[in-house]
TORZA-402456 format. One line per field, with one value per residue (C-alpha): residue number from 0; z negated, y, x. Coordinates in Angstrom, 3 decimals. Layout:
<recs>
num = (NUM;...)
w = (Z;...)
v = (Y;...)
u = (X;...)
</recs>
This chain:
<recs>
num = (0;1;2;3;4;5;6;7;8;9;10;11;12;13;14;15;16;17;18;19;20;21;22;23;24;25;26;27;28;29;30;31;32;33;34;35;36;37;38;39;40;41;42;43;44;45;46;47;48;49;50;51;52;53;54;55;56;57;58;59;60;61;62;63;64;65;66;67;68;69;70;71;72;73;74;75;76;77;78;79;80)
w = (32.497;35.699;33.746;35.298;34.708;35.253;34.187;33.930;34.989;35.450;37.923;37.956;34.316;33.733;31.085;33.695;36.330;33.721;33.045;36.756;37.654;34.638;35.929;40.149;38.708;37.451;40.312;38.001;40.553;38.887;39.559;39.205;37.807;38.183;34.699;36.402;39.401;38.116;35.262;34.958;31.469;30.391;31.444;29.416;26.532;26.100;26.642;25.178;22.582;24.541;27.472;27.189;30.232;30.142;29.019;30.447;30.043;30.686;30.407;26.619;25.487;25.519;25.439;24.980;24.153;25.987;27.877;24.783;22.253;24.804;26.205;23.302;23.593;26.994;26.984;24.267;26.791;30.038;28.424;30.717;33.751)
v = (88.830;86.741;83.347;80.313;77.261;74.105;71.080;67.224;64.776;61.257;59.681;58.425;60.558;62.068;64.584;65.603;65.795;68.287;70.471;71.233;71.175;73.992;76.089;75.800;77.151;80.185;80.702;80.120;78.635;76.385;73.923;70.027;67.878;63.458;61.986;58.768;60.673;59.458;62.281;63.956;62.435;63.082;66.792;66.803;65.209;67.228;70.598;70.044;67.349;65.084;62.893;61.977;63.911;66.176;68.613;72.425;74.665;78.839;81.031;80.428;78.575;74.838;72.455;68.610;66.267;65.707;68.368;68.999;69.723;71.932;73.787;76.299;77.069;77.199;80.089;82.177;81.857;82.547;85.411;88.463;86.171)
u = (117.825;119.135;120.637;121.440;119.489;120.597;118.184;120.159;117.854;117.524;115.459;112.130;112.129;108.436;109.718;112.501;110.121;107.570;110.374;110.991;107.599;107.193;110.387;109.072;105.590;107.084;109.194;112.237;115.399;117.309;120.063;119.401;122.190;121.631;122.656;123.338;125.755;129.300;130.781;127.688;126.776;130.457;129.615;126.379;128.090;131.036;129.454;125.760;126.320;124.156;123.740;119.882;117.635;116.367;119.033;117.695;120.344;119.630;122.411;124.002;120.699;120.247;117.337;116.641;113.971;111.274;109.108;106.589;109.432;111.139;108.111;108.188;111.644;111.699;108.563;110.337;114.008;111.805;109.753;109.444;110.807)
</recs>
């Protein structure tokens, strides 16, 4: 399985900063995306339903919350990576 991941952040955000921390350990790539960059919440909003970082999206799958309510998802969608 080779999805994207893209992971909206917001700066100076500690659960942002735990969820790439968690993807660089596994030697997941991903693509960063600044909440606060103009139309970048807009983006989050109208595809994810949300505009609160983090947001980790892989492939079809989508995550929010912070880094301890995503952690479990995020181990079942990286299993095997």
């Amino acid at each position: 399985m080779n999805a994207n991941v893209i992971v909206y952040i917001s700066p100076g955000c500690p659960d942002c900063a735990a969820v790439k921390h968690y993807l660089r350990e596994r030697g997941i790539p991903f693509e960063e995306r600044d909440i606060t960059a103009p139309g970048v919440a807009d983006e989050a909003k109208s595809r994810y339903g949300v505009r609160v970082a983090p947001i980790t999206v892989i492939g079809a799958s989508f995550f929010y919350g912070t880094f301890a309510q995503q952690r479990p998802q995020l181990d079942r969608a990286l299993a095997g990576r």
